[in-house]
TIMARFI-466350 format. One line per 10 residues: number of its first residue (from 1); for each residue x, z, y of C-alpha. Coordinates in pm, 1 decimal. Each point is the difference from the previous one (the first is absolute). Layout:
NUM = X:Z:Y | ...
END
This chain:
1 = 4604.1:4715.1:4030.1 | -273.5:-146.7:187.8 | -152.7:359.4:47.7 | 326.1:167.0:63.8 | 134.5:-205.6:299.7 | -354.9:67.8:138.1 | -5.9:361.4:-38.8 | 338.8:2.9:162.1 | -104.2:-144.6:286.4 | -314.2:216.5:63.2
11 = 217.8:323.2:-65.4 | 215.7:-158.8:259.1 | -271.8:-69.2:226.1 | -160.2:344.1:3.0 | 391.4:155.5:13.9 | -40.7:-161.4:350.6 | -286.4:79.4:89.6 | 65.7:356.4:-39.1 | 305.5:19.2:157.3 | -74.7:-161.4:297.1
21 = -260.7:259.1:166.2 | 265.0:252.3:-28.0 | 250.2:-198.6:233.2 | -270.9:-143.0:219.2 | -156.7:385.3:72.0 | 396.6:109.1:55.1 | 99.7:-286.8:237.0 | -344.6:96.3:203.7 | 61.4:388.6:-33.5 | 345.3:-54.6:116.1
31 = -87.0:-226.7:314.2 | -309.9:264.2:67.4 | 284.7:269.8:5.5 | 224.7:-175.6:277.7 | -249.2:-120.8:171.9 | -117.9:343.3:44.0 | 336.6:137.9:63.2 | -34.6:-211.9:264.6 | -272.4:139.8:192.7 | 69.3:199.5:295.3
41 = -325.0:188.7:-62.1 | 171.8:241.2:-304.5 | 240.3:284.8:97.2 | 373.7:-99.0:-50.8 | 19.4:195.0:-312.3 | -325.4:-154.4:-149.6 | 222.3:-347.3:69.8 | 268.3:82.6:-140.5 | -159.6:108.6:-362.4 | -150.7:-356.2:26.1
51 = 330.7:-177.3:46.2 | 133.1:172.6:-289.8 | -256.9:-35.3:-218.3 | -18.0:-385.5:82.1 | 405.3:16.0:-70.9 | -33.3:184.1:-319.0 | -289.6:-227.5:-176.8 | 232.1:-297.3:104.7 | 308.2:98.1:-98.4 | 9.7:-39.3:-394.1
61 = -133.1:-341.8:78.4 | 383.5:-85.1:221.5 | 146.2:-166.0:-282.7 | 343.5:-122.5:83.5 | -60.4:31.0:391.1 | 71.3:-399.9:69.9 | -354.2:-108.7:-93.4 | -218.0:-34.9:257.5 | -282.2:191.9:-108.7 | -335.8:175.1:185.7
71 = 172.8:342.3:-196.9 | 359.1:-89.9:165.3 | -180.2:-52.9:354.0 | -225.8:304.5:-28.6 | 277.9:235.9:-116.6 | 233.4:-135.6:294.3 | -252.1:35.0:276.3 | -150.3:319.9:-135.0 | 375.1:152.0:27.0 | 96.8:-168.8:313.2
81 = -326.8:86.6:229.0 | 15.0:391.3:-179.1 | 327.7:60.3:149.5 | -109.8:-121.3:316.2 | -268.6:232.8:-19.8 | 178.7:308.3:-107.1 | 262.2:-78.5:273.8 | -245.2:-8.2:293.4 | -190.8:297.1:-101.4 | -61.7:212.6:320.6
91 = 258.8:278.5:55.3 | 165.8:-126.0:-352.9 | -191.5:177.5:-202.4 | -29.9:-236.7:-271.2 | 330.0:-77.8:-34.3 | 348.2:128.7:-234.7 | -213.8:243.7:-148.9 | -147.7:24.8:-315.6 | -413.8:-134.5:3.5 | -249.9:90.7:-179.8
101 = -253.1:-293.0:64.2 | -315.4:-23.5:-167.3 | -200.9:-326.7:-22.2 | -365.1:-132.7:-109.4 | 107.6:76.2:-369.7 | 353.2:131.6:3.5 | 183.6:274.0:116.8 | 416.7:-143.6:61.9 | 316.1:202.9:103.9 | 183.1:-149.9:215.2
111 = 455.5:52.8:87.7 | 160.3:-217.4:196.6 | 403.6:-67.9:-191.8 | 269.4:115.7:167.9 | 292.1:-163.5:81.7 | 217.2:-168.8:-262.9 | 178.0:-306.6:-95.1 | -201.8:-280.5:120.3 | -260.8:184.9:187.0 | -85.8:132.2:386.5
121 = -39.7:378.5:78.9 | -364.0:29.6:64.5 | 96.1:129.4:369.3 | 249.6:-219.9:72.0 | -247.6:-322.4:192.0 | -221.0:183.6:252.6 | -290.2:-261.7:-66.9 | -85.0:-288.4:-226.7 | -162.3:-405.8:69.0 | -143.9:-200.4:-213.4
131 = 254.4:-262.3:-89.8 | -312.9:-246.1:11.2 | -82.5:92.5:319.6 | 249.2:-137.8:159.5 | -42.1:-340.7:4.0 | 256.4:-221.4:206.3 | 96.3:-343.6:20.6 | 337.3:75.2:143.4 | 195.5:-33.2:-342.8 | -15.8:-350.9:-189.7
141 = -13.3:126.2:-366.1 | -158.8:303.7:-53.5 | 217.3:234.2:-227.7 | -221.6:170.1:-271.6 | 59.4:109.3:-380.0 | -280.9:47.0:-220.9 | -54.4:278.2:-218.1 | -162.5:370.2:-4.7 | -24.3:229.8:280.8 | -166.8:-6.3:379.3
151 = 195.9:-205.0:278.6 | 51.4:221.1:274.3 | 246.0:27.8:310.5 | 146.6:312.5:72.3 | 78.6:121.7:340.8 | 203.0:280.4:124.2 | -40.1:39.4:395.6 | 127.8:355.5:100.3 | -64.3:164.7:353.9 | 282.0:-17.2:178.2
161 = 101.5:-291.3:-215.4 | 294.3:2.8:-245.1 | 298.1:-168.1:78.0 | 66.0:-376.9:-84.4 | -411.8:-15.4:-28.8 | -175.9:-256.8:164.4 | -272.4:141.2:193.5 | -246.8:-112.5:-170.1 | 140.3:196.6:-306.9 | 223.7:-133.8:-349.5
171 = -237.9:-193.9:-258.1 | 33.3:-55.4:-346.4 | -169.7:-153.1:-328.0 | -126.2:303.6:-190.6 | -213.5:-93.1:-336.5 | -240.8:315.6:-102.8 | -62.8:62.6:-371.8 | -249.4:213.3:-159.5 | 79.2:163.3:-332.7 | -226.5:169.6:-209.0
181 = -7.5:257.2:-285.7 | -377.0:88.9:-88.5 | -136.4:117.3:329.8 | 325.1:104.2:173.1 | 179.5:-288.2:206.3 | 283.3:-99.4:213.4 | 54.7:-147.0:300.5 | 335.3:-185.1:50.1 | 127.1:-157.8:319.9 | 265.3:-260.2:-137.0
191 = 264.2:-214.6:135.4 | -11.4:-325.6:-140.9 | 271.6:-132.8:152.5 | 243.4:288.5:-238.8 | -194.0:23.7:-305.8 | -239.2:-327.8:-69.5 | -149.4:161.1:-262.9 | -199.8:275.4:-147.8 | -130.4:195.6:-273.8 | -322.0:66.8:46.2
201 = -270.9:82.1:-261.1 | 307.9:-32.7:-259.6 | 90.7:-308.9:84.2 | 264.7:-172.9:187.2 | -174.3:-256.0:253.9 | 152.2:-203.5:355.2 | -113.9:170.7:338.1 | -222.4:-196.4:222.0 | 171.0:-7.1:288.9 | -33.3:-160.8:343.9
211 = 394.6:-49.0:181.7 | -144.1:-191.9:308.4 | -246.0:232.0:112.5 | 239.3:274.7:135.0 | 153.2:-252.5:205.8 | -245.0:-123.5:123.6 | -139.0:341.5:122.6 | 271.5:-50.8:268.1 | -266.0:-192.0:226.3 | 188.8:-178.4:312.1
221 = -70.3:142.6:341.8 | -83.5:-372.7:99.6 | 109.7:-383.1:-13.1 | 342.3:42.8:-134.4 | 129.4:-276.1:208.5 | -79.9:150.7:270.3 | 69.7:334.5:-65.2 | 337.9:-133.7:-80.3 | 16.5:-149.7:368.9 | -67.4:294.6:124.3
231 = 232.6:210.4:-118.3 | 299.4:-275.7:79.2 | -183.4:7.5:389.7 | -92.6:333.9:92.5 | 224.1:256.5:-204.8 | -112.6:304.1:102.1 | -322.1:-1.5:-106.6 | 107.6:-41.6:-345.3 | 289.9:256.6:-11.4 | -221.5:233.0:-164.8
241 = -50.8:-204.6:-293.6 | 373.6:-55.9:-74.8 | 143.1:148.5:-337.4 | 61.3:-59.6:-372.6 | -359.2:115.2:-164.2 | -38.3:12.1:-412.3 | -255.3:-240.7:-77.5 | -44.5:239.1:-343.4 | 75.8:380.5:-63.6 | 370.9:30.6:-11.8
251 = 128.1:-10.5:-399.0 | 321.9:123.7:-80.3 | 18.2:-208.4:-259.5 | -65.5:-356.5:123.0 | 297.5:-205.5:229.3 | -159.9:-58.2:370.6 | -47.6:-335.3:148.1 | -20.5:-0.7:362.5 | -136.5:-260.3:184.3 | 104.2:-113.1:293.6
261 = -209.0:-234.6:237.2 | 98.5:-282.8:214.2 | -38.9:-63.4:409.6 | -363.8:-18.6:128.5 | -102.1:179.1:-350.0 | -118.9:306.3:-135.9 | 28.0:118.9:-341.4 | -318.8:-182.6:-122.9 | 184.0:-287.3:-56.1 | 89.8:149.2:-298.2
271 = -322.1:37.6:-142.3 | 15.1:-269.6:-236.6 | 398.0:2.8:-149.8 | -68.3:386.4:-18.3 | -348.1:-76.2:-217.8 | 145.9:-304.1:-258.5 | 291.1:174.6:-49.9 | -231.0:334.2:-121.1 | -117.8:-310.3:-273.4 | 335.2:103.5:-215.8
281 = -37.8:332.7:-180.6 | 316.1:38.6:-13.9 | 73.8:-25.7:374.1 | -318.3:204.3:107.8 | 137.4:266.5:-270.4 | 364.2:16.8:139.1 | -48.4:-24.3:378.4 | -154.7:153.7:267.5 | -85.8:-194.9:340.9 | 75.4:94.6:352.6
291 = -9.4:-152.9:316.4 | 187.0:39.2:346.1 | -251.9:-93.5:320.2 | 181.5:-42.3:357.4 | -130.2:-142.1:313.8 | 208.3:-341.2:-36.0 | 76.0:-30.3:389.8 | 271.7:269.1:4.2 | 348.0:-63.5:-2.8 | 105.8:-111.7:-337.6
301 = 274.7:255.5:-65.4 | -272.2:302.1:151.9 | -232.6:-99.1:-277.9 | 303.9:0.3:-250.7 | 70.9:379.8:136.1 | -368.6:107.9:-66.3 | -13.1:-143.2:-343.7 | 320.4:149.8:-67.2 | -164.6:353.9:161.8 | -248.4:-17.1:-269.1
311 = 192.8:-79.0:-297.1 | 166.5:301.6:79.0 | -325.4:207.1:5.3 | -33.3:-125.9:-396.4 | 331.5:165.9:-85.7 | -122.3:313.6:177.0 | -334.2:31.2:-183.5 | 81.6:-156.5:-321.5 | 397.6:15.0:-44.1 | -49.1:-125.5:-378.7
321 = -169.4:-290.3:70.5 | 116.9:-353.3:-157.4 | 225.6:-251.5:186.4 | -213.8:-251.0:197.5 | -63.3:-374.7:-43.8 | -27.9:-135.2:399.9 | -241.5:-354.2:24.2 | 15.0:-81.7:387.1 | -121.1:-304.0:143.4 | 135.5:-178.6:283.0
331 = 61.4:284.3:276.5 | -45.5:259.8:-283.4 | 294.1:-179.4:-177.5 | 208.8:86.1:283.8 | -152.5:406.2:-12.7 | 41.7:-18.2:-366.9 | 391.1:-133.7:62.0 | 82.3:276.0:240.6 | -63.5:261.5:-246.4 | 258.3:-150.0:-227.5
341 = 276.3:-45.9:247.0 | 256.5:186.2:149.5 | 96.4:-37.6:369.9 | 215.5:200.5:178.8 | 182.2:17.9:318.9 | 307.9:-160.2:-131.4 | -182.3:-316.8:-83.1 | -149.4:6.0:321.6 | 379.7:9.0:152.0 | 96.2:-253.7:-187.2
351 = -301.7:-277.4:61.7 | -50.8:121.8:388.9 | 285.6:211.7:111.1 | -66.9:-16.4:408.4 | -378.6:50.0:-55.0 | -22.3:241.1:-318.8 | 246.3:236.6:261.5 | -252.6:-30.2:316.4 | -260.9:103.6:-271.1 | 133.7:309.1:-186.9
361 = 212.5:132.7:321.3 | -261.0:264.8:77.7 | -235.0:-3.1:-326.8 | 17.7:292.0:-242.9 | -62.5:-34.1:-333.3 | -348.3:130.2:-22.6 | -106.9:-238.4:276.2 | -275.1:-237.0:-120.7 | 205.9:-293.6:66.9 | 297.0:132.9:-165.9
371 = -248.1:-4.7:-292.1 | -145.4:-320.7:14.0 | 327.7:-156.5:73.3 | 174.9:181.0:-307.5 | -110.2:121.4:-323.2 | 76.8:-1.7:-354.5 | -122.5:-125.5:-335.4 | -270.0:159.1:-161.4 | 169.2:22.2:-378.1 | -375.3:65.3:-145.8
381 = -77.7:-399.1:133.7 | 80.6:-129.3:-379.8 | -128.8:-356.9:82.6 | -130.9:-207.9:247.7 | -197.9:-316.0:-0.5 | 18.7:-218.3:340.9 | -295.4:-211.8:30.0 | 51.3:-270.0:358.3 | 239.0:266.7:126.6 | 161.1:-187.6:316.5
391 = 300.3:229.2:-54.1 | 228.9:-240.0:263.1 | -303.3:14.1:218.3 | -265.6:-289.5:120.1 | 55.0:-292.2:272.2 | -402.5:36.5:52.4 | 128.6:331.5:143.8 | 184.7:-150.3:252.8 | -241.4:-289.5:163.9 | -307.0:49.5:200.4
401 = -179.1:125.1:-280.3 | 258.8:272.0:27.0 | -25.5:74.9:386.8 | -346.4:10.3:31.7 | 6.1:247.6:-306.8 | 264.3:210.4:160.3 | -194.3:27.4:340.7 | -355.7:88.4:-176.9 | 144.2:309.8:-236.9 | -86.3:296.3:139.8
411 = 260.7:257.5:-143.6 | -100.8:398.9:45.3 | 161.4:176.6:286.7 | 167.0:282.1:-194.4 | 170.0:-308.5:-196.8 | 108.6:-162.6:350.5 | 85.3:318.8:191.5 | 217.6:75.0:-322.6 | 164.7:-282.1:-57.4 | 110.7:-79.5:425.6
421 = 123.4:361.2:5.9 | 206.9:13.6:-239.9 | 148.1:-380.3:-42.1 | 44.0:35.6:453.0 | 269.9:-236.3:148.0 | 32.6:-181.6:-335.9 | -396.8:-120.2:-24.6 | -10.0:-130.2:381.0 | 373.9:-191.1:-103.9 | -128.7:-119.8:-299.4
431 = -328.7:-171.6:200.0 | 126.2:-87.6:334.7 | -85.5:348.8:179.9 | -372.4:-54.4:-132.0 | 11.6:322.2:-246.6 | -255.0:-198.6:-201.1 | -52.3:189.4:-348.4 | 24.5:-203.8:-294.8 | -293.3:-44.8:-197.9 | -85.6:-178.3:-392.0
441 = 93.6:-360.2:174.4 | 333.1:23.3:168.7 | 35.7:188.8:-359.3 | -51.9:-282.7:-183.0 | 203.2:-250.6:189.1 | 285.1:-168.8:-157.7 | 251.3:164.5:240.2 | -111.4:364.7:-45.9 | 285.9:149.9:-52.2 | -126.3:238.6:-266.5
451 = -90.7:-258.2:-220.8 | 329.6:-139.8:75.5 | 188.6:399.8:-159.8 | -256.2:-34.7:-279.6 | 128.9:-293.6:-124.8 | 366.3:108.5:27.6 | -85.7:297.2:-265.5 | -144.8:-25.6:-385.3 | -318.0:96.7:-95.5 | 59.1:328.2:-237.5
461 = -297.6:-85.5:-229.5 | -81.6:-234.7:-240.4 | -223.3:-284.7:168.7 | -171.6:-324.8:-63.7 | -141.5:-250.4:247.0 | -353.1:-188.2:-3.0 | 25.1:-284.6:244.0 | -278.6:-227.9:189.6 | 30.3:-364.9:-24.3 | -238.1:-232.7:168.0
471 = 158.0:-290.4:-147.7 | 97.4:-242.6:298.1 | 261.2:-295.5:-144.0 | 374.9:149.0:31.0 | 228.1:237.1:-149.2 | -97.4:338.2:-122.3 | 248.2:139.1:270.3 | -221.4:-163.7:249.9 | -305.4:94.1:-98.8 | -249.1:290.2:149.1
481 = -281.1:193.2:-48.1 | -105.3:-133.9:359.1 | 122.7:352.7:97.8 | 307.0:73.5:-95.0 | 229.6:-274.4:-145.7 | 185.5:51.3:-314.0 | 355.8:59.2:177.2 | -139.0:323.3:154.8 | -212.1:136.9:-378.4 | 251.4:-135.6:-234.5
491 = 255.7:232.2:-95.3 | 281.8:-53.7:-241.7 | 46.0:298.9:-205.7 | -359.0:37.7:-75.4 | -87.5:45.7:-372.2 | -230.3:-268.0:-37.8 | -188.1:-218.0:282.3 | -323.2:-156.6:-64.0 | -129.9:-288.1:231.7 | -378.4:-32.1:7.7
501 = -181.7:-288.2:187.3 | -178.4:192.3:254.5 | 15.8:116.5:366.9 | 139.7:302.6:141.8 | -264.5:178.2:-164.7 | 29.6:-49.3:-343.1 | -13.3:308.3:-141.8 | -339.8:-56.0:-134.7 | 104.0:-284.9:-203.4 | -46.6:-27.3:-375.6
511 = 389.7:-99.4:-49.4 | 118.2:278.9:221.1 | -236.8:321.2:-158.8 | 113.8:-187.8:-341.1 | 386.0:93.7:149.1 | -72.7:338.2:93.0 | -175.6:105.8:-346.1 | 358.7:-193.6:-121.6 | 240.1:213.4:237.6 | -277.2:282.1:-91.2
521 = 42.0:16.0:-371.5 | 417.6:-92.4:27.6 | 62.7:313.8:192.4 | -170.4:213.7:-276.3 | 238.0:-192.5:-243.9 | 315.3:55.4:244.7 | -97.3:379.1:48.5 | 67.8:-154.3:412.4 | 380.7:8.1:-99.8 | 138.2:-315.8:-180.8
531 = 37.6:-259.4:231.5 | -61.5:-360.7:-134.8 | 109.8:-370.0:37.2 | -139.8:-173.5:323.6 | -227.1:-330.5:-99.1 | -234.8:-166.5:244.7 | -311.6:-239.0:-78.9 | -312.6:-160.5:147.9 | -276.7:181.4:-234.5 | 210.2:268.5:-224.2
541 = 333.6:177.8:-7.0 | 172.7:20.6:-360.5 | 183.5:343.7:13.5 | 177.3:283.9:-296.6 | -48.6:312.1:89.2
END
């Protein structure tokens, strides 16, 4: 027995000691191979062999994709920094074509996949980052999902640029996969975010994947306050940037969310919400994330009328796409509520008879404050989440704060020469014979008599209200956000309201991004047309579908 156990253990030994020169010689040919791949001093094509051939010795070596292994991170940056390559070949030439790349000791033919279920056409993103590369500290949790294939960013920036792009072009997660059969292999440029998974090598494995990185692509022009004070301050210069932009390539499929930003904002702000609620596959899989970006200093109801301008583009381009989900906060609430009104001349007559006639005496219908003053609900708007909204208006609107504000916005001339020509005898009534234009204060004042119609007519979408609390002793129908009080956000009819204990800017806030993943996942149960009971808490709202 004595002799046996010992004999075991030597075979054992020397088992062990001949496999491991194998591995140790393939871990150092494979790290030879990228490291050469590389080197700028070999031709593109030399390069590219390398990749693959550091790819294919690591590949059989994947396992189930979640381990983290040298073979999973050789594989994934072989195939991530080989599309790069082939992407940014001079003149193309390396790229959507089939390669025949020869290495140090192997000759590989190369095809990029077409387009499919699950994966990009290979011509679709004009150029390709490293999802590593782009290294921010902009979003508090980083947004990543282990498993096979190269992180990469995909960006398609056409000249002139598309419509609904941001100029710096639309970004999205793409995961590249190399399959192999012998010597021949594929290239695949998946979408994560659709299809999590992959066969590859015969075997289903989870796609590495990098969600935040696309976002945060879209680099800020500067401080975001102040860019935000800017805009509110000197409109005109920012006029140019106004417009709903598709933070990822438009999907038939998936229901947009449009974001709306506040006063003294941009859309940055929603950076964060936008990036934890990409955490859920289920919401990342099902929606598709927009945002509207206005100069903030314009009159409220002139923004309202350009948002509304571009929602209409949507229909013209894509006429199929999926009814919208609105999130607006604070001004934006008010933008995002004046797409699911109606207001017409009647309910002018009604609310201001002597006034509404001194304004529509001598405007035609096409006049642009004809539209800003009436419009209809978009029916597409399927549901609407109202996050500080001061939908009665703000008292801060109305103190100093408020006059100094309305004295230092700058509004642009075509606005002002618009707007005194065509409202004439009633605008110098309506100020005392001072024609002064109204601008995003006097919008926002309690006794604006737009907000004042708005709340005479119903909201024709299902909506849900997140509220800011500071939490000063009294009442809840005392309380504020120290912006806008509850009287003016509250409204009765909402589907659910949610009070979180924050400031006016609490959209960041755990218990509010935990709300809108709620509201998020309940429309996909509702289909956006059941209505449900209204319930209010501090920290969570109970609601059926």
């Amino acid at each position: 027995m004595r002799f046996r156990l010992v004999a075991a253990f030597t075979c054992a030994a020397f088992l062990a000691s001949c496999a491991t020169p194998p591995r140790t010689a393939m871990d150092s040919e494979v790290a030879k191979n990228l490291a050469e791949a590389r080197s700028n001093r070999k031709t593109p094509e030399e390069r590219a062999a390398l990749y693959l051939q550091a790819a294919a010795t690591a590949a059989p070596m994947l396992g189930s994709g979640t381990e983290l292994t040298t073979a999973r991170e050789t594989y994934n940056e072989a195939a991530a920094e080989l599309t790069l390559l082939l992407r940014s070949a001079p003149s193309g030439k390396l790229w959507n074509q089939p390669l025949t790349l020869t290495g140090p000791s192997e000759t590989y033919h190369l095809r990029l996949q077409p387009a499919g279920p699950g994966i990009w056409a290979p011509d679709y993103f004009t150029s390709f980052k490293l999802a590593a590369s782009i290294k921010e500290k902009r979003v508090r949790k980083p947004n990543q999902v282990e498993g096979v294939g190269g992180e990469l960013v995909g960006v398609r920036q056409l000249v002139p640029r598309e419509p609904l792009s941001p100029p710096a072009g639309v970004a999205a997660p793409v995961t590249a996969t190399l399959d192999f059969h012998g010597k021949d292999a594929t290239l695949a440029l998946r979408r994560p975010a659709k299809q999590p998974t992959a066969t590859i090598l015969g075997k289903v494995r989870p796609l590495d994947a990098n969600y935040s990185a696309p976002l945060l692509y879209y680099k800020p022009a500067g401080n975001e306050l102040l860019m935000g004070l800017m805009g509110a301050l000197f409109v005109s210069k920012y006029m140019d940037k106004a417009g709903l932009y598709f933070l990822q390539p438009y999907d038939p499929d998936r229901i947009p969310v449009v974001f709306v930003h506040g006063l003294i904002s941009t859309p940055q702000m929603w950076l964060n919400v936008i990036n934890e609620i990409q955490e859920d596959p289920v919401l990342r899989a099902r929606y598709q994330f927009w945002i509207f970006s206005y100069p903030t200093g314009n009159p409220v109801s002139y923004s309202a009328l350009r948002f509304r301008e571009d929602l209409a583009k949507v229909d013209k381009l894509y006429p199929n796409h999926r009814g919208y989900v609105f999130v607006g906060h604070s001004l934006g609430g008010l933008l995002s509520q004046m797409q699911v009104t109606t207001v017409n001349r009647t309910l002018w007559e009604k609310t201001y008879p002597k006034e509404t006639k001194e304004v529509f005496s001598d405007l035609s219908s096409t006049a642009v404050v004809s539209r800003v003053l009436t419009f209809n609900a978009n029916p597409h708007v399927k549901r609407v989440v109202f996050i500080c909204t001061p939908h009665r208006g703000s008292e801060m609107a109305t103190g100093t704060l408020g006059d100094i504000a309305i004295r230092l916005i700058s509004l642009p001339a075509t606005i002002v020469g618009t707007i005194t020509s065509q409202l004439r005898g009633a605008l110098s009534a309506a100020t005392g014979g001072k024609e002064k234009v109204p601008n995003v204060v006097t919008g926002l004042a309690p006794d604006n008599p737009m907000l004042h119609v708005l709340d005479k007519v119903p909201v024709q979408a299902s909506y849900h209200s997140i509220i800011g609390n500071q939490g000063k002793p009294g009442p809840l129908s005392a309380s504020t956000d120290g912006v806008v009080p509850y009287w003016s956000s509250h409204l009765d009819k909402a589907r659910s309201e949610l009070i979180v204990p924050g400031p006016h800017g609490s959209c960041e806030l755990p218990e509010t991004i935990a709300e809108l993943k709620r509201i998020l996942r309940l429309h996909l149960k509702t289909g956006g047309d059941q209505a449900s009971p209204f319930s209010r808490g501090m920290a969570t709202v109970t609601e059926s579908p």
